[in-house]
C-alpha positions as CSV (number, residue, x, y, z in Angstrom):
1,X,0.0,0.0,0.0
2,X,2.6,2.3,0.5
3,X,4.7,1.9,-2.4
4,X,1.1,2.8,-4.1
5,X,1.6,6.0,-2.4
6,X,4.8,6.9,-4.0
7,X,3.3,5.3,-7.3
8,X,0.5,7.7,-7.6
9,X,2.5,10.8,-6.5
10,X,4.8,10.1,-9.4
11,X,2.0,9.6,-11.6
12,X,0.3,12.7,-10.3
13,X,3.6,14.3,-10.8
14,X,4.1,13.3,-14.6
15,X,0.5,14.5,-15.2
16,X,1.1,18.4,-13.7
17,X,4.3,18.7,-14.7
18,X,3.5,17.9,-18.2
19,X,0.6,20.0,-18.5
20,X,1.4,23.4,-16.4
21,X,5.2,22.8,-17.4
22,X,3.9,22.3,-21.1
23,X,2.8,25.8,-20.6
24,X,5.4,27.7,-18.9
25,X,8.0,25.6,-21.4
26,X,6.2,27.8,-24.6
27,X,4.3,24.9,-25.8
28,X,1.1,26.3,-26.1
29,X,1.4,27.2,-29.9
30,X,0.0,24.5,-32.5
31,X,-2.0,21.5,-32.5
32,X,-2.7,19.6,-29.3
33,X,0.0,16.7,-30.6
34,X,2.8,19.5,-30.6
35,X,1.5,20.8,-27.5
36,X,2.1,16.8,-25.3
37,X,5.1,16.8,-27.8
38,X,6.9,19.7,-26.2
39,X,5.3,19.3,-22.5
40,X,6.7,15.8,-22.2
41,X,9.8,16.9,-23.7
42,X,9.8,19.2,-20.7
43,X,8.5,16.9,-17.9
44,X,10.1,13.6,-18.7
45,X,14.1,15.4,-18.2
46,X,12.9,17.4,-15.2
47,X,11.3,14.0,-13.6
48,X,14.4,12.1,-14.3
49,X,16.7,14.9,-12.7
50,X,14.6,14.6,-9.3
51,X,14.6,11.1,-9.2
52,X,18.1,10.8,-9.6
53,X,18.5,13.3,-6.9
54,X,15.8,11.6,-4.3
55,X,17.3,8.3,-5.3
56,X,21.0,9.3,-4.8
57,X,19.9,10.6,-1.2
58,X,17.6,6.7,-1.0
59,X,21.0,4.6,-1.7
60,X,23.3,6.3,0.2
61,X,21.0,5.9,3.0
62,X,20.1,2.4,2.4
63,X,24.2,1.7,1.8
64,X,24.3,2.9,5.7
65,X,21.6,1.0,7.0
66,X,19.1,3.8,7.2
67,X,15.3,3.6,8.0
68,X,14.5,5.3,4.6
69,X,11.8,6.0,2.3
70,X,10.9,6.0,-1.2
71,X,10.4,9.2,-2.4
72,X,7.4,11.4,-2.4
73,X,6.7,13.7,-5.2
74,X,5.2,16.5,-5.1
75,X,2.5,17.5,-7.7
76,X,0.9,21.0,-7.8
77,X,-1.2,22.8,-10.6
78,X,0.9,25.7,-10.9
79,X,4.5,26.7,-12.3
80,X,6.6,23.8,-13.9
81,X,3.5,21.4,-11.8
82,X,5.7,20.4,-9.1
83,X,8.1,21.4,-6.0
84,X,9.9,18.6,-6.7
85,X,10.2,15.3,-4.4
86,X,11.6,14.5,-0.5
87,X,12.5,11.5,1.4
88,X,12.1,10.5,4.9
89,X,14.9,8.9,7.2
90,X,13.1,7.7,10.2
91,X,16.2,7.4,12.4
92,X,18.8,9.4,13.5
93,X,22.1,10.0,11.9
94,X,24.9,8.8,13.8
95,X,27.9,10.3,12.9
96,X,29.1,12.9,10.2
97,X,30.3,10.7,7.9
98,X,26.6,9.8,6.9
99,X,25.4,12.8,7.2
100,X,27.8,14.2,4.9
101,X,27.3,10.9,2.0
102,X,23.4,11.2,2.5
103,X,23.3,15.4,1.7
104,X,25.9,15.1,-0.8
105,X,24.7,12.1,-3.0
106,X,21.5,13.5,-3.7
107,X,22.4,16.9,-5.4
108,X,25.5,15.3,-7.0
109,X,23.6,12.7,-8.6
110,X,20.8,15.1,-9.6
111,X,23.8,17.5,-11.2
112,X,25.2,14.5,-13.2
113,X,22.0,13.5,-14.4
114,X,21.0,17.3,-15.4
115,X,24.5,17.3,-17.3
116,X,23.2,15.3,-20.9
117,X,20.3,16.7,-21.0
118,X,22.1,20.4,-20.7
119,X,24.2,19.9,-23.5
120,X,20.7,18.0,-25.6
121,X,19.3,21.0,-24.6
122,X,21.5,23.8,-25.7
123,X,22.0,22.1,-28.8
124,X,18.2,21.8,-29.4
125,X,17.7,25.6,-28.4
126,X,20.5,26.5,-31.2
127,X,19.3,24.8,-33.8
128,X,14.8,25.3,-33.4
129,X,14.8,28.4,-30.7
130,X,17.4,30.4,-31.7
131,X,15.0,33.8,-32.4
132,X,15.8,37.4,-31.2
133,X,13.4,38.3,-28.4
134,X,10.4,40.6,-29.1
135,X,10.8,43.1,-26.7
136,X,7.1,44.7,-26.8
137,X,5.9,41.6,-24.8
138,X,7.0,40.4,-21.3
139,X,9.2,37.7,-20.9
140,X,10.2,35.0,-18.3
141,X,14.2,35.7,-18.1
142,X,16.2,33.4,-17.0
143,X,19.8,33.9,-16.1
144,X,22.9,31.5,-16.4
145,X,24.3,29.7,-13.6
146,X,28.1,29.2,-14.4
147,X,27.5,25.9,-16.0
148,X,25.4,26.4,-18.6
149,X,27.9,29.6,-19.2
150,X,30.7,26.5,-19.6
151,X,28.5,24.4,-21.3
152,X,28.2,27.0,-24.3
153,X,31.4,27.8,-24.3
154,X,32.6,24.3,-25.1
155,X,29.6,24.2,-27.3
156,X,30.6,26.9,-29.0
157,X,27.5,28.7,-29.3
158,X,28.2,31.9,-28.1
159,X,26.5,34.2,-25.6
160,X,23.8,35.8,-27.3
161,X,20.1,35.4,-25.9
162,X,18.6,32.1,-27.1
163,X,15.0,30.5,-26.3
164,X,15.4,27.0,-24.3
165,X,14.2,24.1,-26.1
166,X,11.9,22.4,-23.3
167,X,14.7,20.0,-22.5
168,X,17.1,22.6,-22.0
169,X,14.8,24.6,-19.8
170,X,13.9,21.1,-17.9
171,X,18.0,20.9,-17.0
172,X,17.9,24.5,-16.3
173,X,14.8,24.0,-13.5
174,X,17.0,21.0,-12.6
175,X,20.3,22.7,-11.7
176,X,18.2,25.3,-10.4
177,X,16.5,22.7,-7.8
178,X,20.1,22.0,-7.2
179,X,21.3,24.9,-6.2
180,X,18.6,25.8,-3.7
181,X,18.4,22.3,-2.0
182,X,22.6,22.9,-2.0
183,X,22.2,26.4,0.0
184,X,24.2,26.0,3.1
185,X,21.7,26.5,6.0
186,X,19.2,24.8,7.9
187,X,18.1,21.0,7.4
188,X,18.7,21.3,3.2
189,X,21.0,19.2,1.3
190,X,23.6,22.0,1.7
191,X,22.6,22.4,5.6
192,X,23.7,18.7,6.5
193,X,27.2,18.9,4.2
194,X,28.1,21.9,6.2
195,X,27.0,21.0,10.1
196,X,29.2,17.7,8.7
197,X,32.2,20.2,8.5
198,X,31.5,22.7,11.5
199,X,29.5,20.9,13.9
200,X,28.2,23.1,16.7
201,X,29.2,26.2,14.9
202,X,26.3,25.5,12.5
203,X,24.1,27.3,14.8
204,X,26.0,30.6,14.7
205,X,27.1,30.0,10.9
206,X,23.2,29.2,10.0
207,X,21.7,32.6,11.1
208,X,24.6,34.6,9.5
209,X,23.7,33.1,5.9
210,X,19.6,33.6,6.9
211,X,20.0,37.3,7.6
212,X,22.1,37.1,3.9
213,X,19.3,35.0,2.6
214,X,17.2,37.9,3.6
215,X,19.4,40.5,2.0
216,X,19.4,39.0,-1.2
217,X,15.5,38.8,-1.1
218,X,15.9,42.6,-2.2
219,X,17.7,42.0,-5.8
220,X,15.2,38.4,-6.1
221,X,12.1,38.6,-4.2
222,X,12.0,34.7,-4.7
223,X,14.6,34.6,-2.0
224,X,12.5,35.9,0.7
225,X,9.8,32.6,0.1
226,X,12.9,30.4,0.3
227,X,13.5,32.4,3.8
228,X,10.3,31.5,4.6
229,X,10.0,28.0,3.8
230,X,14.2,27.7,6.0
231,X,12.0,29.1,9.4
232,X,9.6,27.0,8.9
233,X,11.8,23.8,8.8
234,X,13.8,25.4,11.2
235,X,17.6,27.1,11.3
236,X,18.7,24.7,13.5
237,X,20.4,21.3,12.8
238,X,19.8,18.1,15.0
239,X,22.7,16.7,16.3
240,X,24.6,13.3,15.0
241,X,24.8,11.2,17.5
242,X,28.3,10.9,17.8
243,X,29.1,14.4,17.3
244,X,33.0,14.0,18.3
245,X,33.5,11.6,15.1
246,X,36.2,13.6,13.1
247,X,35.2,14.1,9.3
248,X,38.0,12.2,7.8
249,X,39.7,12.9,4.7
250,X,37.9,11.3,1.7
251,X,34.7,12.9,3.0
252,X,36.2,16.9,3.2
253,X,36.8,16.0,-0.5
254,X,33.1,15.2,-0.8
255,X,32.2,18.5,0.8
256,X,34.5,20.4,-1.5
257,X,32.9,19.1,-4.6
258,X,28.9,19.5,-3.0
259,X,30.9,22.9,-2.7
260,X,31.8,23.0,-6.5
261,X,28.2,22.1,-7.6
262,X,26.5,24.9,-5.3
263,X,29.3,27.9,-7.1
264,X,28.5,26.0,-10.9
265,X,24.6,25.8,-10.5
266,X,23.8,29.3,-8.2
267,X,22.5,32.3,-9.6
268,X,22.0,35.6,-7.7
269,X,19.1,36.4,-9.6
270,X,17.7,33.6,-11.2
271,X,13.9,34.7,-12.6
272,X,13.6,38.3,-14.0
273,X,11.6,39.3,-16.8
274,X,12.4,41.0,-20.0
275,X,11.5,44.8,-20.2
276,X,8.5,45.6,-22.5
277,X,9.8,48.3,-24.8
């Protein structure tokens, strides 16, 4: 009965993201074929991405004998149709070492996942999207974290303004998911790979990023509902239970690279819009 649960989440999932992310992906012009065409195009990459990063968070935890979930996804009939996916551990973790291989697998493998269909993407966008914007109508903006500014470099398509194809905008809401699960403060991804490193310093570390959190709510108001949404789950981080376990080696390496995917997938100011003329 449960794993009908997670079944039917996924399903309802597929279903919103397809239809509201069909929209917000541009798919609206044409016949109704086009229209799935493109929507699934958008909701079958950005599905995949979450799953790898829920599941990446699922088999590290079942590798250290966790009391873990499958994942729940999240449907809703607005935006790209979802908020993406979350598991539960129904234990605590013992030492730092899992904590740290639990919050890191998840947005790694997510990021490694979003990488093919990226390039797919970019590639897709040159060759069908590739349209100058008409600036007497709004448009959704969407700026480039610094992979997808490496990505077209080594693609070669240069740096002017380009519609995403749906699967490149399904990689971007992917990396995008990746960042803000990878911010370094309360219980997120980023949250656990940091209390791994500080340990009791969290606490004072945790409110100095909130209050910048905050700050940067004034160049993207979307940072303000993310502050929101860290209160609510709370800026403090439960304890491991053996909190004197040194983080060796091979793991600091592991919370340098979570490191390297937060600086390649964050953007200041990720949403804007175009200026009407």
């Amino acid at each position: 009965m449960q794993v009908l649960i997670h079944l039917i989440l996924f399903v309802l999932t597929f279903v919103t993201t397809t239809i509201f992310g069909g929209f917000f992906a541009g798919a609206s012009a044409g016949s109704l074929y086009e229209f799935f065409k493109y929507a699934i195009l958008f909701s079958l990459p950005l599905l995949t991405i979450i799953l790898a990063h829920e599941m990446g968070h699922y088999i590290a935890a079942r590798i250290h004998n966790l009391n873990v979930s499958l994942p729940y996804f999240i449907p809703v009939p607005f935006g790209i149709g979802t908020l993406g996916a979350v598991i539960r551990i129904r234990e605590y973790i013992k030492s730092k070492k899992t904590l740290v291989d639990v919050g890191a697998a998840g947005p790694i493998a997510g990021f490694v996942v979003s990488i093919p269909f990226l390039i797919v993407g970019l590639l897709l966008s040159e060759k069908e999207y590739n349209v100058p914007f008409d600036k007497s109508e709004s448009i959704i903006y969407l700026s480039e974290p610094l992979v997808f500014k490496i990505a077209r470099f080594l693609l070669g398509l240069g740096d002017e303004e380009i519609y995403l194809h749906p699967i490149g905008l399904a990689a971007w809401f992917g990396i995008f998911i990746t960042a803000l699960n990878m911010l370094p403060i309360s219980q997120l991804d980023g949250g656990h790979i940091l209390y791994s490193l500080v340990g009791s310093n969290f606490k004072i570390v945790s409110r100095v990023l909130y209050v910048g959190l905050f700050i940067a709510g004034f160049w993207w108001s979307g940072w303000w509902i993310w502050n929101i949404v860290v209160f609510v789950i709370g800026l403090d981080h439960p304890p491991v239970v053996d909190e004197e376990d040194p983080l060796e080696f091979s793991r600091v390496m592991v919370v340098i690279i979570s490191f390297v995917v937060f600086v390649l997938t964050f953007s200041f100011r990720p949403i804007g819009f175009v200026p009407t003329s």
